[in-house]
PAPAFI-85684 format. One record per residue (C-alpha): residue in three letters; x, y, z. Coordinates in steps of 0.1 Angstrom, whole numbers. Layout:
<pt res="ALA" x="X" y="Y" z="Z"/>
...
***
This chain:
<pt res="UNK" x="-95" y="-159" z="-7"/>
<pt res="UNK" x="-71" y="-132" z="4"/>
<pt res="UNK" x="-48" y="-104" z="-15"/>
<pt res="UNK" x="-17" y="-104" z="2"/>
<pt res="UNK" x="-7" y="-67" z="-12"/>
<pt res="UNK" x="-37" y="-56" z="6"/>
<pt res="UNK" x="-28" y="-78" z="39"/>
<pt res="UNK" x="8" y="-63" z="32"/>
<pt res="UNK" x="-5" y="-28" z="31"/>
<pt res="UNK" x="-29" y="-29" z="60"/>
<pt res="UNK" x="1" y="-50" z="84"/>
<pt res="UNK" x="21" y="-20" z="74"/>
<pt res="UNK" x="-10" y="12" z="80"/>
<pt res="UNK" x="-15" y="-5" z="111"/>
<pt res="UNK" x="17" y="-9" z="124"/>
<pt res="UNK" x="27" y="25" z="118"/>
<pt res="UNK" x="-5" y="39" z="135"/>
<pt res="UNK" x="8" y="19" z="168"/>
<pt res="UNK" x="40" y="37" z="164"/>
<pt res="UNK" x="59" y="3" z="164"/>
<pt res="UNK" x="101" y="2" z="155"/>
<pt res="UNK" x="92" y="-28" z="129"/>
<pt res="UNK" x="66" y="-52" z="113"/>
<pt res="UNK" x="75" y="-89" z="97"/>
<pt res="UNK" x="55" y="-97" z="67"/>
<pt res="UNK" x="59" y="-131" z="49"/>
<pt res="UNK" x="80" y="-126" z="12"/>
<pt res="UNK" x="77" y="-123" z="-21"/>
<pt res="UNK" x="94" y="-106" z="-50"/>
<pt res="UNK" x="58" y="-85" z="-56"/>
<pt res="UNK" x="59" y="-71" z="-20"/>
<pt res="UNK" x="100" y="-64" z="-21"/>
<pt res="UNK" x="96" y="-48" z="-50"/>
<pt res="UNK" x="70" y="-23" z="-33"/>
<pt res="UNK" x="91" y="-21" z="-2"/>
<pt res="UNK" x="121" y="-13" z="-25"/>
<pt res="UNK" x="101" y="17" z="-38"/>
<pt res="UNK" x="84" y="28" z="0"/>
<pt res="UNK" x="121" y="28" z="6"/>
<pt res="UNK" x="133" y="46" z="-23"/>
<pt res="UNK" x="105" y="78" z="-17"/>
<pt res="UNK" x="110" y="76" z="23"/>
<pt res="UNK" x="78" y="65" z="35"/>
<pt res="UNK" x="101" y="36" z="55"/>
<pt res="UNK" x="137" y="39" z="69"/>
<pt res="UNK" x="148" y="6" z="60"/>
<pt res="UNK" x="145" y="-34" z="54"/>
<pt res="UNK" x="158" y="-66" z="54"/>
<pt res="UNK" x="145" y="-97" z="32"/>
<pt res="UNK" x="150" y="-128" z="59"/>
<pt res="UNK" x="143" y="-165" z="65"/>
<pt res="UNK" x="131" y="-181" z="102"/>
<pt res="UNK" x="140" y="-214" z="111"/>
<pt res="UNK" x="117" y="-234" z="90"/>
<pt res="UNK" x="134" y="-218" z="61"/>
<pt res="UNK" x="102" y="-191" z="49"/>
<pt res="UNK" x="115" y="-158" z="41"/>
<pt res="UNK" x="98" y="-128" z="55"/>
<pt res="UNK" x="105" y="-90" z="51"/>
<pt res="UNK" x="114" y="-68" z="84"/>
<pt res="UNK" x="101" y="-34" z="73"/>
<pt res="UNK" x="116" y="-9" z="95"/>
<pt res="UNK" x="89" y="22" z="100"/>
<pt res="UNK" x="95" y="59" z="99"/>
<pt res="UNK" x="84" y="85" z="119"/>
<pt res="UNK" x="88" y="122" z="116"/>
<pt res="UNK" x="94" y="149" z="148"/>
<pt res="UNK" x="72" y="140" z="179"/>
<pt res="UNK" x="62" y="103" z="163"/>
<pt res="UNK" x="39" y="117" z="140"/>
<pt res="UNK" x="35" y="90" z="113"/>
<pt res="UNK" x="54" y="92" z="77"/>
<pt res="UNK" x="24" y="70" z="60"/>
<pt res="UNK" x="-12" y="92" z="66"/>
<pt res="UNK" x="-28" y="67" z="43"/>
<pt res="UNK" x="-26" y="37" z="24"/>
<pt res="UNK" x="-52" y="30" z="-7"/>
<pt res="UNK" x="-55" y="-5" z="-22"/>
<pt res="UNK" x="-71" y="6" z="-57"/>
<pt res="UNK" x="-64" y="-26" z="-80"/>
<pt res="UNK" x="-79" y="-56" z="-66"/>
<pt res="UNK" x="-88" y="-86" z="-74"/>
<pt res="UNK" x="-131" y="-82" z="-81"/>
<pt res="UNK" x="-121" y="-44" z="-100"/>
<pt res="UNK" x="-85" y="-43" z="-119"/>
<pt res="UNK" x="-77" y="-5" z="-124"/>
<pt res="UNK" x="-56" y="6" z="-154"/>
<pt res="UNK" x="-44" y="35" z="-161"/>
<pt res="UNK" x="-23" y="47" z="-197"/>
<pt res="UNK" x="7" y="70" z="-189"/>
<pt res="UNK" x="-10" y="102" z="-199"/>
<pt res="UNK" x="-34" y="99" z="-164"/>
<pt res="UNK" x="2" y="103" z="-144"/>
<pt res="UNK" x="8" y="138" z="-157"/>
<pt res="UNK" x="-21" y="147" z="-132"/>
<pt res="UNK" x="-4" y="152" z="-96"/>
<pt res="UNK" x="-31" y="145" z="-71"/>
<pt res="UNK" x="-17" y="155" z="-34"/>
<pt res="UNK" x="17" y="169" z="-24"/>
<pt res="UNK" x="36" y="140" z="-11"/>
<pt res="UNK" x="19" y="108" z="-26"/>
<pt res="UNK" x="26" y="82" z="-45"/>
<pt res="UNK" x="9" y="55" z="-69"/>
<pt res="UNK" x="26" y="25" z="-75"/>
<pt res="UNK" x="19" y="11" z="-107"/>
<pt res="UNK" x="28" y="-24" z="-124"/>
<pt res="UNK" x="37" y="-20" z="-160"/>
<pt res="UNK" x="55" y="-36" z="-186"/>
<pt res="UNK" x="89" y="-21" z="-172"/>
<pt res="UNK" x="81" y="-32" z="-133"/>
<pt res="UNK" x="70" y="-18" z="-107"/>
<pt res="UNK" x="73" y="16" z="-108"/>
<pt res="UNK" x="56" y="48" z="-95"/>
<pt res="UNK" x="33" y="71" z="-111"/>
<pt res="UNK" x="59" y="98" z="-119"/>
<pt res="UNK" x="84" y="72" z="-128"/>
<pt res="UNK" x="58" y="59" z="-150"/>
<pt res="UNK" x="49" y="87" z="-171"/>
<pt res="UNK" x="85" y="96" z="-179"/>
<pt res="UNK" x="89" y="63" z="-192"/>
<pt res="UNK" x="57" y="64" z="-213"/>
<pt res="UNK" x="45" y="35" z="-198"/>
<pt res="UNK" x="9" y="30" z="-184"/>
<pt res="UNK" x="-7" y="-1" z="-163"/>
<pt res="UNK" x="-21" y="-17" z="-130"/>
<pt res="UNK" x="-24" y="6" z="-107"/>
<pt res="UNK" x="-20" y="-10" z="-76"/>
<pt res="UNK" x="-21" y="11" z="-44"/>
<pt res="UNK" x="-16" y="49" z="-33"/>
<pt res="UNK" x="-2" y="62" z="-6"/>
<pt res="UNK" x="-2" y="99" z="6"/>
***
């Protein structure tokens, strides 16, 4: 049995460690609603939600690099998963860990990242980090 966050995650660590333009990763509203927030704190430039001929929608994530192709993403941390659930209450978010990442938590309000979720008082899953 797979976890497709984590398959999403790594399709999109390794793609952006090959310096590619793009990846395609199959759809669902879990991973566009993770996308929509990679998009929304610039570790991606863009994406598109799409469907092939056979009528199976797929995301086209569209990477982002800084000056001289160095990567946007340095690391990507599946922490939830399903053998070891992590939760978190909202008072753990007022603790920044590094400059420039994220958590992504689910709560009760959606998706929503770590900063986003302690403003709204709001604790649960957390589901990956990225720095």
């Amino acid at each position: 049995m797979s976890d497709p966050i984590s398959d999403f995650l790594s399709s999109v660590r390794n793609a952006s460690s090959r310096l590619f333009e793009k990846v395609d990763i199959p759809a669902s509203r879990l991973k566009v609603a993770i996308v929509r927030i990679l998009k929304a704190e610039g570790f991606i430039a863009n994406y598109k939600v799409m469907e092939d001929a056979q009528k199976h929608s797929f995301i086209r994530v569209y990477l982002k690099y800084a000056s001289n192709k160095q990567q946007v993403i340095q690391g990507v941390k599946r922490v939830s998963r399903s053998g070891l659930r992590v939760y978190l209450p909202y008072s753990a978010f007022a603790k920044r860990g590094e400059a420039g990442a994220i958590r992504i938590v689910s709560t009760s309000k959606g998706l929503l990242t770590d900063r986003q979720a302690f403003q709204a008082k709001v604790g649960g899953e957390v589901l990956c980090e990225l720095k």
